[in-house]
Backbone as XML, in Angstrom:
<?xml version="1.0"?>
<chain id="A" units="angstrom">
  <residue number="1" name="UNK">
    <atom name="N" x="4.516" y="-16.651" z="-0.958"/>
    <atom name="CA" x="3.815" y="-15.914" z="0.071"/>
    <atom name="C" x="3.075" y="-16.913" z="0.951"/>
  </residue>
  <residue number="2" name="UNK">
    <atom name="N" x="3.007" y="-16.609" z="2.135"/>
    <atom name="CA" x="2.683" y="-17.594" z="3.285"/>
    <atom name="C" x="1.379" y="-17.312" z="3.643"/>
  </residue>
  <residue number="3" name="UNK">
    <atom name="N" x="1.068" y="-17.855" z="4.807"/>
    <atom name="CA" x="-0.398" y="-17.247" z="5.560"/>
    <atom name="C" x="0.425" y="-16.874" z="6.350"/>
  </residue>
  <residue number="4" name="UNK">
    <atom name="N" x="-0.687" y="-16.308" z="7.133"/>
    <atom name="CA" x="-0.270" y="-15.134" z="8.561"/>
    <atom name="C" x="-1.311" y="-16.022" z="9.887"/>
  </residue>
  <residue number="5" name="UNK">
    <atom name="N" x="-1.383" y="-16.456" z="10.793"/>
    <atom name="CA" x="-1.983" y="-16.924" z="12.005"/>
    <atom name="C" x="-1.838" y="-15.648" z="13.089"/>
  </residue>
  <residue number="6" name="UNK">
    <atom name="N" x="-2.947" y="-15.213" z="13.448"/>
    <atom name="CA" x="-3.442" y="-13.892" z="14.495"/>
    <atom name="C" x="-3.900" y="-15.000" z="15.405"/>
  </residue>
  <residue number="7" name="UNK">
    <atom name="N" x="-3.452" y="-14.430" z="16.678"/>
    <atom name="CA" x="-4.144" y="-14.350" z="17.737"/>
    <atom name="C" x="-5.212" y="-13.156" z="18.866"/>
  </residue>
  <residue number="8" name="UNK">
    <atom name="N" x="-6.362" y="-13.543" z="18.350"/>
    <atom name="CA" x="-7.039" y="-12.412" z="18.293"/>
    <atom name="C" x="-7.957" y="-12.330" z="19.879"/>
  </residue>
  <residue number="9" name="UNK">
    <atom name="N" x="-8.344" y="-10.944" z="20.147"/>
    <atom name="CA" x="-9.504" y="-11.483" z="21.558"/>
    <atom name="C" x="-10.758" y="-10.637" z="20.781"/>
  </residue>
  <residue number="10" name="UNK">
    <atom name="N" x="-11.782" y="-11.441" z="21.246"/>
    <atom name="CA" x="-13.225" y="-10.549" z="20.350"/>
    <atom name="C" x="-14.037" y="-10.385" z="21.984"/>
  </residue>
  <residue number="11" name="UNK">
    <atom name="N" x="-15.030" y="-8.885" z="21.354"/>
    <atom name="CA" x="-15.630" y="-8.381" z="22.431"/>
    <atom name="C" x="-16.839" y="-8.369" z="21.689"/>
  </residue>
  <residue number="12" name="UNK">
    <atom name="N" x="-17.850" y="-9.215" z="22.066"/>
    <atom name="CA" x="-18.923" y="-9.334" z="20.974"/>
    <atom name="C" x="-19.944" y="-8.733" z="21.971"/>
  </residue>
  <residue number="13" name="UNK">
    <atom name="N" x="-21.344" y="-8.125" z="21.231"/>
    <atom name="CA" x="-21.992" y="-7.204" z="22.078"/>
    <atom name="C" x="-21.330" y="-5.753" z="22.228"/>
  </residue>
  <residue number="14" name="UNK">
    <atom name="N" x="-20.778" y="-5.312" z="21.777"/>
    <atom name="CA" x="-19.841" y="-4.479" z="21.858"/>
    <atom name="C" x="-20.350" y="-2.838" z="21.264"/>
  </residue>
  <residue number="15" name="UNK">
    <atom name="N" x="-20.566" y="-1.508" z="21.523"/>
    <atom name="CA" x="-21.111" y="-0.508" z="21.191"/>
    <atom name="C" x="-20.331" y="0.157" z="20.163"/>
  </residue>
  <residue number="16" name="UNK">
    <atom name="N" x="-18.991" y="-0.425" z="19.901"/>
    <atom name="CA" x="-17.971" y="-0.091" z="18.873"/>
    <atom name="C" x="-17.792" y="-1.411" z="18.090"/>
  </residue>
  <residue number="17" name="UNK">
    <atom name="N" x="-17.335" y="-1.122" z="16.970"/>
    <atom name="CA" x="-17.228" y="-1.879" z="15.641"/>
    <atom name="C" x="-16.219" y="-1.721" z="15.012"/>
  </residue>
  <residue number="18" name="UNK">
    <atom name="N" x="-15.312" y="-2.454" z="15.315"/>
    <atom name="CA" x="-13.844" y="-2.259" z="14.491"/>
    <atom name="C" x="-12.342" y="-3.352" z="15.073"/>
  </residue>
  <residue number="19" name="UNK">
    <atom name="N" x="-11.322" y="-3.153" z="14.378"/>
    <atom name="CA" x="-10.505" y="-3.908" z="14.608"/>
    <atom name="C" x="-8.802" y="-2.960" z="15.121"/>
  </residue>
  <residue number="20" name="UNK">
    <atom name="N" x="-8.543" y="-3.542" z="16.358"/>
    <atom name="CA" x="-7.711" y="-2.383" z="17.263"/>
    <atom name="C" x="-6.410" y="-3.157" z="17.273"/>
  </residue>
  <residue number="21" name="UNK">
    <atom name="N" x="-5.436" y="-2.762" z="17.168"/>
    <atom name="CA" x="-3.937" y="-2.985" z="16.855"/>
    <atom name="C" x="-2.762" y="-1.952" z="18.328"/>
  </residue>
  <residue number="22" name="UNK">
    <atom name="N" x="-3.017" y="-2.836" z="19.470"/>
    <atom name="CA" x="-1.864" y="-1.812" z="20.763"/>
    <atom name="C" x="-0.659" y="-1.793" z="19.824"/>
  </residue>
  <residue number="23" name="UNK">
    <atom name="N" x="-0.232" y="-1.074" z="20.476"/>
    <atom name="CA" x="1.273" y="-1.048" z="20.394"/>
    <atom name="C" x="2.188" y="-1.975" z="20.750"/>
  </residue>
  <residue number="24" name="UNK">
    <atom name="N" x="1.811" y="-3.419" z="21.464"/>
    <atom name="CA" x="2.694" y="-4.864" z="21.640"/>
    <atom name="C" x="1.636" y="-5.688" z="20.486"/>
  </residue>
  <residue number="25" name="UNK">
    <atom name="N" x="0.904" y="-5.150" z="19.833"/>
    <atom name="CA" x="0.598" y="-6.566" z="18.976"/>
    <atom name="C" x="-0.760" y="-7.239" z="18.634"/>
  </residue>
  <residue number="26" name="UNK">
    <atom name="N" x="-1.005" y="-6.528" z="20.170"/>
    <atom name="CA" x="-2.461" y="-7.250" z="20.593"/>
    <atom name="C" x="-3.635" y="-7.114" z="19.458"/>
  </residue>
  <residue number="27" name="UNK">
    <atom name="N" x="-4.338" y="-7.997" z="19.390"/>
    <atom name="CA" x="-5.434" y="-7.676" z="17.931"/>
    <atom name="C" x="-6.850" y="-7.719" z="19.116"/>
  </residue>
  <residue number="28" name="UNK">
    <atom name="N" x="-7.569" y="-6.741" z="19.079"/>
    <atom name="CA" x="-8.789" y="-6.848" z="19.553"/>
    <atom name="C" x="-10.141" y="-6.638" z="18.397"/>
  </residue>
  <residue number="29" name="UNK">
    <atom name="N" x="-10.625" y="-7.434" z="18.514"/>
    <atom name="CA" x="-12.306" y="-7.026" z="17.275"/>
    <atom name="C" x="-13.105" y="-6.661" z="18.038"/>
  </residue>
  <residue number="30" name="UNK">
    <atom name="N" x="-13.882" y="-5.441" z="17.821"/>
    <atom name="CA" x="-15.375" y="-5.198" z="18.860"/>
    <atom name="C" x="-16.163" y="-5.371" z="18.062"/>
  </residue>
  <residue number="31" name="UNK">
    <atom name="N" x="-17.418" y="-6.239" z="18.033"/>
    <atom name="CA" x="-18.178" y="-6.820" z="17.494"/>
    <atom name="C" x="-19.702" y="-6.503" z="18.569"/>
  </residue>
  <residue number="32" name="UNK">
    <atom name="N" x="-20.807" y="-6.099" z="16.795"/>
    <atom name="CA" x="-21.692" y="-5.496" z="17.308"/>
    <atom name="C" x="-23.030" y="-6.932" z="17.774"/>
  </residue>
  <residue number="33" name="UNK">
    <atom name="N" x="-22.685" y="-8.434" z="17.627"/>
    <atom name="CA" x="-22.911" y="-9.224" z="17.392"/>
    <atom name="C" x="-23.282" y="-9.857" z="18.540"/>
  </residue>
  <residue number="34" name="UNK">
    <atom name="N" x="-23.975" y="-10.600" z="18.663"/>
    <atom name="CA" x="-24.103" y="-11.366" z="19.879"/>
    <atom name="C" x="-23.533" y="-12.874" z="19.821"/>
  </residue>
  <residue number="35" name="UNK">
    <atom name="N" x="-22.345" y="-13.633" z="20.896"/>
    <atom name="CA" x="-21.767" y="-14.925" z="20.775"/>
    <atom name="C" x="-23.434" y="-16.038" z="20.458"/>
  </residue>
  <residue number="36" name="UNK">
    <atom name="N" x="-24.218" y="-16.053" z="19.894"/>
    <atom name="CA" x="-25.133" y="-16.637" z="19.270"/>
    <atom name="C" x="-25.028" y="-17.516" z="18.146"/>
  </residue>
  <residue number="37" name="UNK">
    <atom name="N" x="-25.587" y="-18.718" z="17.770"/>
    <atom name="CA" x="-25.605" y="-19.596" z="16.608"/>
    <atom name="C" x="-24.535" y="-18.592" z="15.474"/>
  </residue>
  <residue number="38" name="UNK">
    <atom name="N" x="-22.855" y="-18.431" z="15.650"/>
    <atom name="CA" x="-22.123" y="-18.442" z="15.236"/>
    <atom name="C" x="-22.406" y="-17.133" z="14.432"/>
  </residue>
  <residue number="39" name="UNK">
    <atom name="N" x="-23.349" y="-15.917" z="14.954"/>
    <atom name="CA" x="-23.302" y="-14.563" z="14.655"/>
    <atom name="C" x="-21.911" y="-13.793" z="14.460"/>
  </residue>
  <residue number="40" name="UNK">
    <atom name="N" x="-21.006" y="-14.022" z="15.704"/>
    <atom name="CA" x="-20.007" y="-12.898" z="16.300"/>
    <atom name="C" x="-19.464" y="-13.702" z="15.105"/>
  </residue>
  <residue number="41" name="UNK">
    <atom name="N" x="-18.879" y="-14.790" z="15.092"/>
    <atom name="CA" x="-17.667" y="-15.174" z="14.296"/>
    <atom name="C" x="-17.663" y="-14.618" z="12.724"/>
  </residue>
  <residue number="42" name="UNK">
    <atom name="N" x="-19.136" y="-15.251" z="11.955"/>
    <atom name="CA" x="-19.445" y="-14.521" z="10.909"/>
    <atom name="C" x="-19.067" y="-13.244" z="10.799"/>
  </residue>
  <residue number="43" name="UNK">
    <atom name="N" x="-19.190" y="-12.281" z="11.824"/>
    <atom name="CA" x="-19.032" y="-10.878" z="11.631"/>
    <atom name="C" x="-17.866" y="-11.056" z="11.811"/>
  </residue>
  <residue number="44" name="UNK">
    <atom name="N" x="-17.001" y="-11.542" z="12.692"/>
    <atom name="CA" x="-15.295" y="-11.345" z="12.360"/>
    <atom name="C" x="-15.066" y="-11.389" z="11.415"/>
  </residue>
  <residue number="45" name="UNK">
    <atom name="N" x="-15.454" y="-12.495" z="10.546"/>
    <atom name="CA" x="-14.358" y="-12.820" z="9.245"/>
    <atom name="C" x="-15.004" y="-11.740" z="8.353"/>
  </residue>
  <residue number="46" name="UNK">
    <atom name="N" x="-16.508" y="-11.231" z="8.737"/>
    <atom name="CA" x="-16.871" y="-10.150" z="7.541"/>
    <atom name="C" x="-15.816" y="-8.907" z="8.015"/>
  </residue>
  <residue number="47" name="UNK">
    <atom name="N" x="-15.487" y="-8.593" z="8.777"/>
    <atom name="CA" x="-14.882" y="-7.541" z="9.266"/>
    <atom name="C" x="-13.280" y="-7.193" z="9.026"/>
  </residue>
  <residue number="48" name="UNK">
    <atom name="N" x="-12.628" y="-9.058" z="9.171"/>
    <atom name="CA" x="-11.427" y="-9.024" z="8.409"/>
    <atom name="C" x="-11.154" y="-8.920" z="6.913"/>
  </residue>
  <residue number="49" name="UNK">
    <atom name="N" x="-12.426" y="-9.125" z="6.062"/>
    <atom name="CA" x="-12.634" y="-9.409" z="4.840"/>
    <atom name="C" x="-12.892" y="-8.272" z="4.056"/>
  </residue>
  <residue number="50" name="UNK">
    <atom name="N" x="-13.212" y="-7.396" z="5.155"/>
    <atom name="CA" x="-13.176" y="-6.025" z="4.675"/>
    <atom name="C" x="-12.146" y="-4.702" z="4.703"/>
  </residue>
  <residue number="51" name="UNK">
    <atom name="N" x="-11.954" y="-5.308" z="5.798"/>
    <atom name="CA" x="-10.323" y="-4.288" z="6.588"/>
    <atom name="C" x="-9.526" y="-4.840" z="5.254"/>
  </residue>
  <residue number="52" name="UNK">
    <atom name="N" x="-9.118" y="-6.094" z="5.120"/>
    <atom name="CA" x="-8.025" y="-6.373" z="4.485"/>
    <atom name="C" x="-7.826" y="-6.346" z="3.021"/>
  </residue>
  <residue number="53" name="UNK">
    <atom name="N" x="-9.643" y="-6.389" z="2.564"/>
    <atom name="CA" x="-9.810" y="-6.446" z="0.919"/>
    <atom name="C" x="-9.851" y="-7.306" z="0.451"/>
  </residue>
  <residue number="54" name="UNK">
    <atom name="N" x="-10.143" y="-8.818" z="1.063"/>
    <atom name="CA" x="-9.600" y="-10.154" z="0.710"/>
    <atom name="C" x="-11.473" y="-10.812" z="0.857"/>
  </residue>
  <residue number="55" name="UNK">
    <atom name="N" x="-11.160" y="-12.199" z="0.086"/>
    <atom name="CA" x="-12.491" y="-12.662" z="-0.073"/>
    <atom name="C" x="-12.591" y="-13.650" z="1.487"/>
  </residue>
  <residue number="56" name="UNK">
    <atom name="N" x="-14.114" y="-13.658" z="2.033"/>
    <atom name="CA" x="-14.097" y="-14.604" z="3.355"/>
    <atom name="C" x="-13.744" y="-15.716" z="3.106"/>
  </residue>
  <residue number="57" name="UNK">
    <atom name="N" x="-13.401" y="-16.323" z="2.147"/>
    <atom name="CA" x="-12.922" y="-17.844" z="1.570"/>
    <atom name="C" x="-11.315" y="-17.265" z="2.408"/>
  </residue>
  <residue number="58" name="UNK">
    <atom name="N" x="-10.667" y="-16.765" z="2.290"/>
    <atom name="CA" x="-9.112" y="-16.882" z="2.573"/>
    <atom name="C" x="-9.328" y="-16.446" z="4.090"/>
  </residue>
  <residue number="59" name="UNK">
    <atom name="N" x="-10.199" y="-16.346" z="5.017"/>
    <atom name="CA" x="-10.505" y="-15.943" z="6.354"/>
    <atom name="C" x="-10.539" y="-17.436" z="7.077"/>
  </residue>
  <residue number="60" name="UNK">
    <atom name="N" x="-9.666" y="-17.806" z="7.664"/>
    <atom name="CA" x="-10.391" y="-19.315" z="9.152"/>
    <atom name="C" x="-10.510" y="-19.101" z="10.550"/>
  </residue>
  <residue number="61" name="UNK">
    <atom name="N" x="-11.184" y="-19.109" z="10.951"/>
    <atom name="CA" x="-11.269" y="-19.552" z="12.466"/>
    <atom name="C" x="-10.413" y="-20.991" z="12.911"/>
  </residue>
  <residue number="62" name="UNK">
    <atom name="N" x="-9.360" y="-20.997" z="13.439"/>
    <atom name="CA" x="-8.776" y="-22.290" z="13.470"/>
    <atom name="C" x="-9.050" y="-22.434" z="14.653"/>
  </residue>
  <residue number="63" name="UNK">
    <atom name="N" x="-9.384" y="-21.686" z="15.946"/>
    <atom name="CA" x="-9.039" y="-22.576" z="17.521"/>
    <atom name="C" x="-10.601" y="-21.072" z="18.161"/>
  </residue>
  <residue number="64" name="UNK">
    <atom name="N" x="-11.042" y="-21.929" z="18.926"/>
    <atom name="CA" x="-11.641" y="-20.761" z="19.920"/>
    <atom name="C" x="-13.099" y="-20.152" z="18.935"/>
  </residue>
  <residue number="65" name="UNK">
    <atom name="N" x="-13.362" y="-21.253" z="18.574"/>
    <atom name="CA" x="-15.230" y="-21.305" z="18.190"/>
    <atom name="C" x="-15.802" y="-20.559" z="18.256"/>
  </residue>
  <residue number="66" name="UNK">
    <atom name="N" x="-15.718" y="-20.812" z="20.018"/>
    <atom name="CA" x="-16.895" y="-20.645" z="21.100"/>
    <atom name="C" x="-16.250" y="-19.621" z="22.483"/>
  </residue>
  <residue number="67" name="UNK">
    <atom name="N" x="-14.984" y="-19.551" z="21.979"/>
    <atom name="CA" x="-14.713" y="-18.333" z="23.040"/>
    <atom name="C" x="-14.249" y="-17.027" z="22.446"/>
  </residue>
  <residue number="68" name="UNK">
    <atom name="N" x="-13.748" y="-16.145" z="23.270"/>
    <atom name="CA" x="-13.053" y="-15.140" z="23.633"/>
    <atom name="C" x="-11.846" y="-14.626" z="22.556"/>
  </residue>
  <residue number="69" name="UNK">
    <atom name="N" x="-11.055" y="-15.569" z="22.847"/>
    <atom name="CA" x="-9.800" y="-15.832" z="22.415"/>
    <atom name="C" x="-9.977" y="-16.551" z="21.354"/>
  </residue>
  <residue number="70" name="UNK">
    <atom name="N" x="-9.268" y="-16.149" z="20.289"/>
    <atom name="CA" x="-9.500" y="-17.083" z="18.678"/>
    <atom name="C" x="-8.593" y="-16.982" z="18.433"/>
  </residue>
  <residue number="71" name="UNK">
    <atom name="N" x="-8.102" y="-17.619" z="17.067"/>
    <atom name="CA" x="-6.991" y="-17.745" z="16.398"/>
    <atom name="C" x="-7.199" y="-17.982" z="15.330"/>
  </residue>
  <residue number="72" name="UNK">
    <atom name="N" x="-7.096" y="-16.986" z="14.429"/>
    <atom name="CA" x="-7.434" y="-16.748" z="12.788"/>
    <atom name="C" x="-6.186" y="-17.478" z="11.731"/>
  </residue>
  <residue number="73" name="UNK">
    <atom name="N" x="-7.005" y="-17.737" z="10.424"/>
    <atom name="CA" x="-5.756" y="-18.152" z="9.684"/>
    <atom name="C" x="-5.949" y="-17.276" z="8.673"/>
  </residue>
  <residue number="74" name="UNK">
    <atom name="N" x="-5.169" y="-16.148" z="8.055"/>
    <atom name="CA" x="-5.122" y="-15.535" z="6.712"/>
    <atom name="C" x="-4.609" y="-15.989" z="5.691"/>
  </residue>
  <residue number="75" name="UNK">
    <atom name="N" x="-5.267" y="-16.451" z="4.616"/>
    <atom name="CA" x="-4.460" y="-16.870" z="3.295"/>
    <atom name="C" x="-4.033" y="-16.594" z="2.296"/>
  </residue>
  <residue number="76" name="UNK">
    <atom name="N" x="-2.034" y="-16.397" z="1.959"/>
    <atom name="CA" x="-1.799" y="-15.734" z="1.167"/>
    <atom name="C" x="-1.351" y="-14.059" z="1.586"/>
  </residue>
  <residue number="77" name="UNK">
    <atom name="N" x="-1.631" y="-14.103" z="2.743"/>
    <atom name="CA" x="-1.030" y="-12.361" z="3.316"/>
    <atom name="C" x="0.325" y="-12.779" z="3.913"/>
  </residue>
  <residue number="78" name="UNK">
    <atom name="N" x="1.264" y="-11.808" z="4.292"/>
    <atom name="CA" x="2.194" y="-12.208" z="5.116"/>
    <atom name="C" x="1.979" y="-11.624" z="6.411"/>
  </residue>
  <residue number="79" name="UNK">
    <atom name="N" x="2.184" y="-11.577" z="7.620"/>
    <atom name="CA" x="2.131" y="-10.690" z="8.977"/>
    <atom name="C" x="2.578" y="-9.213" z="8.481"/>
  </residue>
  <residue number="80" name="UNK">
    <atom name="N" x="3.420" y="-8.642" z="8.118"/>
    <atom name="CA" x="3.548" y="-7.597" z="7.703"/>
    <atom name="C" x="2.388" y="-6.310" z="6.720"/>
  </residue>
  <residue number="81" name="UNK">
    <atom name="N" x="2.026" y="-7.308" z="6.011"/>
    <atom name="CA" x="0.939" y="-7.106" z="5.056"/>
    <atom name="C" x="-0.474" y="-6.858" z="5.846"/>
  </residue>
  <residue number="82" name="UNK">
    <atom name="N" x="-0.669" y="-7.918" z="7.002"/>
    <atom name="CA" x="-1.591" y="-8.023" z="7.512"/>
    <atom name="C" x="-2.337" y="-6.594" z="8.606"/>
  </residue>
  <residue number="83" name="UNK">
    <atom name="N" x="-0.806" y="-6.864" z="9.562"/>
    <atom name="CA" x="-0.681" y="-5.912" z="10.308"/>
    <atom name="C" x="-0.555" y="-3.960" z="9.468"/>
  </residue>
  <residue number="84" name="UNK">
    <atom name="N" x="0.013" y="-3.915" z="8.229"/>
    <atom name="CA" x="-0.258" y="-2.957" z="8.285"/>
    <atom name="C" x="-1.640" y="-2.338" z="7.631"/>
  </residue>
  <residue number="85" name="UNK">
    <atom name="N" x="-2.593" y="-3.003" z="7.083"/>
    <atom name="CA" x="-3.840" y="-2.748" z="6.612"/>
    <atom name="C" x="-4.496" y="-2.480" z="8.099"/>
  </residue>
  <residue number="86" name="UNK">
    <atom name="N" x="-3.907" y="-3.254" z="9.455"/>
    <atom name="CA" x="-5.006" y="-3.390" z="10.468"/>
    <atom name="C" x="-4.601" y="-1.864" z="11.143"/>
  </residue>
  <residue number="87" name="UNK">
    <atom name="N" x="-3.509" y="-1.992" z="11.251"/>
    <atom name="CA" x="-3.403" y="-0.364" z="11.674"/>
    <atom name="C" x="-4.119" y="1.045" z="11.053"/>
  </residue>
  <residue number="88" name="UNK">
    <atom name="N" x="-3.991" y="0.851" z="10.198"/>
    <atom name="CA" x="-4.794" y="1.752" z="9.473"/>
    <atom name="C" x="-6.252" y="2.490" z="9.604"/>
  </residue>
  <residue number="89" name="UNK">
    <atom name="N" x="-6.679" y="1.992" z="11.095"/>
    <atom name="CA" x="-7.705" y="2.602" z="11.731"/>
    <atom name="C" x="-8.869" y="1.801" z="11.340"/>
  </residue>
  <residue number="90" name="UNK">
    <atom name="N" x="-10.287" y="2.152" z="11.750"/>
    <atom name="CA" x="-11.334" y="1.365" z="11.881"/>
    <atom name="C" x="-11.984" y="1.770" z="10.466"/>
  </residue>
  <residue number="91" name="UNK">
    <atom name="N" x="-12.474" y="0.841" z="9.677"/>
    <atom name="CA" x="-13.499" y="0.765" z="8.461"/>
    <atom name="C" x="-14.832" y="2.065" z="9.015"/>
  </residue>
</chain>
């Protein structure tokens, strides 16, 4: 079993809280967090860590720190696996 790499966009400050799956793919997080001393990100990986059931140890931030646009690493899920826990509507 492999990892899975998301390319994700986060909306931090956000009045909704959850993780959104379009219909091409797109992964959006709305985050109730402010881009602050590494608040929003923390809450991503708490947010993937919960959607998915998995410990924040198997959660990375690999690209996009400090922006918008990130790029997650999951460890041990496959894309299939990933994607269908995320569909599954908001926590």
């Amino acid at each position: 079993m492999g990892d899975t790499v998301l390319d994700i966009v986060v909306v931090p400050r956000s009045s909704r809280h959850g993780i959104l799956v379009d219909d091409r793919g797109v992964v959006k997080v709305y985050l109730n967090s402010p881009p602050l001393e590494g608040r929003a990100n923390a809450e991503c990986i708490s947010l993937f860590s919960k959607k998915l059931r998995i410990g924040k140890s198997r959660i990375s931030i690999e690209k996009g720190e400090k922006g918008r646009n990130k790029r997650i690493r999951i460890k041990d899920l496959s894309p299939s696996e990933v994607f269908a826990q995320l569909r599954k509507g908001i926590p």
